[in-house]
N, C-alpha and C positions, 0 to 999 in steps of 0.2 A: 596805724600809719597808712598813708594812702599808699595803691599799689604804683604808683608812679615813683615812691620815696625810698619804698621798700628795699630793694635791692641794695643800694649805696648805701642807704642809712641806719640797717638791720645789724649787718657786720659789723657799721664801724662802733655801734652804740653797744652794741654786744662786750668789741672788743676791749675796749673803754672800761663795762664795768668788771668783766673776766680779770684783765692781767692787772688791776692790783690787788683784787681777790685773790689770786695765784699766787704772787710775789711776796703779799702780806700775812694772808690764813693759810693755804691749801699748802705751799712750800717747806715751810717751817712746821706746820704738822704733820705732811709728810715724813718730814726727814726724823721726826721725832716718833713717829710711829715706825718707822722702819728700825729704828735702833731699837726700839721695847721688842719688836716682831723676831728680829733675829736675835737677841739675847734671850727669849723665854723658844725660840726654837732651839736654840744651841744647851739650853737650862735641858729641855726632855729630851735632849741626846747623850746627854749627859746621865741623864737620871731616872729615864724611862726607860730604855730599853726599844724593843722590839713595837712595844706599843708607842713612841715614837715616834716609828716608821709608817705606825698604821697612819696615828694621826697626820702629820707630817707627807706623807705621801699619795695620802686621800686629798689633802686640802692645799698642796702647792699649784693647779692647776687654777683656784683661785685666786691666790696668791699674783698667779700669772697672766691672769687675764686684769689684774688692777698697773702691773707693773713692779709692784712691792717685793720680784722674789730679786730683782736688781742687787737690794740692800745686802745679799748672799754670797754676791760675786768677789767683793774682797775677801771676804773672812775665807771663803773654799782658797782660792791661791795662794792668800796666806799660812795657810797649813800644810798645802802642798810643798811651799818652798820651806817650811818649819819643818815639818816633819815628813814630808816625802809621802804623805797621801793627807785622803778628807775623806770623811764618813757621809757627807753633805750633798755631794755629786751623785753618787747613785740614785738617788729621790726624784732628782731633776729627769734622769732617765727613765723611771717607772713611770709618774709622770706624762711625759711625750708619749711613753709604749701604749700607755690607758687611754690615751686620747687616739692613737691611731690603731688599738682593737678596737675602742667602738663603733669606729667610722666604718671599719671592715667589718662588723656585725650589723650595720645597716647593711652594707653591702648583699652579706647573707641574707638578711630581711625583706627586703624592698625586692618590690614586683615592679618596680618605677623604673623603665631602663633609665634614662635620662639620671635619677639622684642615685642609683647604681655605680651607672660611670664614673660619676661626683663622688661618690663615696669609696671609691675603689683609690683613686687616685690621690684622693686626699690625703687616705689612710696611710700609701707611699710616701706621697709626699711630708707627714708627719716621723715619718720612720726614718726619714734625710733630713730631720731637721725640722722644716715650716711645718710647724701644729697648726697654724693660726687659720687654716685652710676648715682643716677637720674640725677644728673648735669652734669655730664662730660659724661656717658655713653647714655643718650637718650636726654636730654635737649636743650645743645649747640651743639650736635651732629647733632641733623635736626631742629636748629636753631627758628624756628617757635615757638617750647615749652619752648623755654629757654625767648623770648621775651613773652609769657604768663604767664610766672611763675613771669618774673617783675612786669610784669603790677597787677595782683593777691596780690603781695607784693604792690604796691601802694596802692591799693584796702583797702587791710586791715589794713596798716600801717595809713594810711590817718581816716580810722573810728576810730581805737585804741587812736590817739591821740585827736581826737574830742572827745572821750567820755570819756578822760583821763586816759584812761587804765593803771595800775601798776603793774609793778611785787614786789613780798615780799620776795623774797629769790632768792639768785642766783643758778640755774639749768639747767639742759640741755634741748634744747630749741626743745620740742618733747614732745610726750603725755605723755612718763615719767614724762616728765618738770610741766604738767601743776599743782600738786600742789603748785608750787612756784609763781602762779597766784591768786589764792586761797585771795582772801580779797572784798573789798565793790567794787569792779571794774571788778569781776571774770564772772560774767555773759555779760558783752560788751567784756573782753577779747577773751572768747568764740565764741561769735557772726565775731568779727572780725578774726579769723582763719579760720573758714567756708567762710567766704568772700573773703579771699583769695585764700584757696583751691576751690572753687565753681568755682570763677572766671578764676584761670588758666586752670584750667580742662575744663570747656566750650568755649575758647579764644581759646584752643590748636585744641577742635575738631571742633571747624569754620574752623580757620585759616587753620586747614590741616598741613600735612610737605610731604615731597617725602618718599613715604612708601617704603622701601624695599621687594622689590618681593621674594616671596619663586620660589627655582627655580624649585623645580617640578610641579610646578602648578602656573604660572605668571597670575597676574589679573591685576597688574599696567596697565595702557592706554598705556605707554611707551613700552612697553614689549607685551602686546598681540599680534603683529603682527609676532611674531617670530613661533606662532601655524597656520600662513595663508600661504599655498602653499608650507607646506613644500614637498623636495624632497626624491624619494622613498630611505632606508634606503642602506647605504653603506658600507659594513666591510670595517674596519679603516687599512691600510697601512700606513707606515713609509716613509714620503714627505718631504722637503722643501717649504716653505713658504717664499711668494718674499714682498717687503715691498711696500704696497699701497700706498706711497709718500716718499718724504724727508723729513728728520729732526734730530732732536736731543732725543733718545728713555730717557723713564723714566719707572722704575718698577710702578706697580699698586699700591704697597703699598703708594707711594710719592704721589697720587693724593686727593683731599679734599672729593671727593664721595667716602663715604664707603660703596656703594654696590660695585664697581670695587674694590675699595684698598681691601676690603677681600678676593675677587675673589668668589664673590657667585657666576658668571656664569662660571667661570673657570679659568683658568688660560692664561696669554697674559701680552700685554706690549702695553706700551700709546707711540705716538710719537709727540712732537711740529712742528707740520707741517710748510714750506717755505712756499708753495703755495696751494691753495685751490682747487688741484682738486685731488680727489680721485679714484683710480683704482684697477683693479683686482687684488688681492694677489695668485689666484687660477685659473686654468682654472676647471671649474664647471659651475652649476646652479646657478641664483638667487632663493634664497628662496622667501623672502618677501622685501621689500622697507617699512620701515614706512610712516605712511601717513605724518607724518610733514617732511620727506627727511632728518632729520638726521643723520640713523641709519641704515642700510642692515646686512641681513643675507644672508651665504653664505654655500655651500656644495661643497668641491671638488668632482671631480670624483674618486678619492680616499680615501673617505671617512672624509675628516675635515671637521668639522662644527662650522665656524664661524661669529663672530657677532661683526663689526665695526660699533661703535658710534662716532659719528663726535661732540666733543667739554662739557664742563659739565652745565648740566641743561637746555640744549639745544632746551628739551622739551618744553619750554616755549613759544618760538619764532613762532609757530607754524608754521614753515615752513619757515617763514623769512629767504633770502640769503642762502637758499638752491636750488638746481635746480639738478633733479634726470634725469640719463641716459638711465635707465634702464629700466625695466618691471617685476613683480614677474615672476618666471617659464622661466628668459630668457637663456642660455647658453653666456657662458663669458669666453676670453681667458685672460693667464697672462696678467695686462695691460691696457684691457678694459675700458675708461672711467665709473667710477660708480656714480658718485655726487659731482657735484662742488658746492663750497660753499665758502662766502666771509671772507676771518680770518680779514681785518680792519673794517669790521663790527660789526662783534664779540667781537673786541679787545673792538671797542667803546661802546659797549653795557656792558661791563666789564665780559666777558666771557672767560672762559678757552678754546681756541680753541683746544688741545690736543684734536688726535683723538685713542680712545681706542681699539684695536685689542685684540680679547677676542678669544680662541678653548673653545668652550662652551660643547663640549663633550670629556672635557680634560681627564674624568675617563676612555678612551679608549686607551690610551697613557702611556707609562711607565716613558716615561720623552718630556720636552718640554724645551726648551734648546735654549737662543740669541746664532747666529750663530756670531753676530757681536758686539760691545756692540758702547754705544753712537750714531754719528753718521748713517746714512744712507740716500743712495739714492734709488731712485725710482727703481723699479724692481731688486734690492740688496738681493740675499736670507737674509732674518734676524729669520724666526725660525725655527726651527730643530723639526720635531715630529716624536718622534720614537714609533712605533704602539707596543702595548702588545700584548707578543708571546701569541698564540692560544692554 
């Protein structure tokens, strides 16, 4: 659709075919899946035991992120008002606990002041209640914290129901909550929140996740090589920038790595490369070569300074199906072979082979501008850096 129609006509065609999909299929098997959901959960509470709580308290977190643990909400008050408690509510509390130890074990983790703070505060603010901070903002986001926080919810879902923990009242499932724990079961309710939170929070800071580097000051192993052999400094002129392969370009924002997608080292563009060999975008210096052959840093002689990384999480491979051209400190024309590397390798390994073109001293630049959009081939100017007048 043209970009002039776009706007008006996106939404409303969208909307159009969404809400009687919604109202017709998604609604009604919703509501039908939620009745199987909580009758085969209320079945293994019934008839499982302790393990139960494992499963049940490791997987309400998903549960919660579809919306699905809604279907819960009558049947917990209706038993409250029946019988003066619910076996059901404690879960929901493990749960929340899991999701805000993990955020506090990034906390621990992270050398990032910046996702520190975020992670401090979230983890708060999940413990009062709003998970949705911790879970979608640090959790499922470096992925590692988010599979702690389940397992922390098993942890303490799986004790709660061995020591038959009860709730007495329906509340918000957060320390505000916890008088509604409050009966002959309040001291194992306790105990199994800590067991959760404990657990995710020390799961998180084993396991690790990919820390986000500050960019004044990079520590990650991935990024230190960008302070090795750099070249002497360059006032920034206004260049062309030729494309280090073929492909199909995609903004930073579309990639699954949110250090690139926010552009913490600058601004640039990712491209799905044809073929695996990569070359000069610049006639310049090599700065540095990472030691796993990844990733290179580059400096025209005009001053850009940039930082192509070859594929996401790449780091990992340690050097695997990579094979470097180059040398730190080498001179390189448009063109130059810089790192070939195998993309059905990659693919097989189930990696993102997009290779990410970053100007990492974009705050030199008044704009940086695709020359081309989509498509490109090999030595194709594709971006435009217009230097800040002096």
């Amino acid at each position: 659709m043209h970009a002039a129609l776009r706007t008006i006509f996106v939404p409303l065609l969208s909307l159009l075919i969404v809400a009687p999909v919604m109202l017709i299929v998604i609604g009604p098997a919703g509501i039908s899946l939620g009745n199987a959901m909580s009758g085969g959960i209320f079945w293994l509470l019934t008839n499982m035991g302790a393990l139960a709580g494992v499963l049940v308290g490791g997987t309400l977190s998903l549960m919660i992120i579809t919306g699905m643990h809604y279907v819960l909400v009558p049947i917990m008050i209706n038993n409250i008002s029946r019988m003066g408690f619910d076996p059901v509510k404690i879960l929901f509390f493990v749960a929340n606990f899991g999701q805000a130890g993990a955020a506090f074990g990034v906390f621990l983790r992270s050398r990032n002041k910046k996702l520190k703070s975020l992670a401090l505060s979230t983890s708060f603010s999940a413990l009062m209640e709003v998970s949705e901070p911790a879970m979608y903002g640090i959790n499922i986001r470096f992925k590692h914290p988010f599979a702690a926080a389940l397992l922390g919810g098993a942890c303490g879902g799986g004790f709660a129901l061995m020591m038959g923990v009860n709730t007495y009242a329906y509340a918000l499932s957060c320390l505000p909550g916890l008088p509604a724990l409050v009966g002959p079961t309040f001291g194992w309710a306790l105990v199994s929140l800590v067991i959760a939170f404990t657990v995710s929070s020390v799961l998180t800071f084993f396991m690790g996740f990919e820390d986000p580097v500050e960019k004044t000051q990079p520590k990650d192993e991935d990024v230190e090589a960008l302070a090795v052999t750099e070249p002497a400094a360059v006032v920034a002129r206004s260049e062309a920038l030729f494309a280090p392969l073929g492909g199909n370009m995609v903004p930073l924002h579309q990639l699954r790595d949110p250090v690139f997608a926010d552009e913490v080292f600058g601004k640039g563009v990712a491209i799905v490369p044809q073929r695996g060999e990569l070359r000069s975008p610049i006639a310049g210096v090599v700065g540095a070569v990472f030691a796993t052959n990844h990733a290179i840093t580059l400096q025209s002689d005009t001053g850009a300074e940039v930082l192509i990384h070859i594929g996401i999480d790449t780091v990992k491979l340690n050097g695997r199906h990579f094979t470097r051209h180059v040398e730190d400190g080498q001179r390189v024309a448009v063109g130059d072979p810089l790192i070939s590397f195998d993309i059905d390798a990659l693919l097989a390994e189930n990696i993102d082979p997009s290779v990410i073109f970053i100007v990492t001293n974009t705050e030199n630049y008044s704009d940086i501008s695709l020359v081309k959009q989509e498509n490109i081939s090999e030595r194709e100017p594709f971006l435009q850096l217009s230097a800040t007048a002096a």
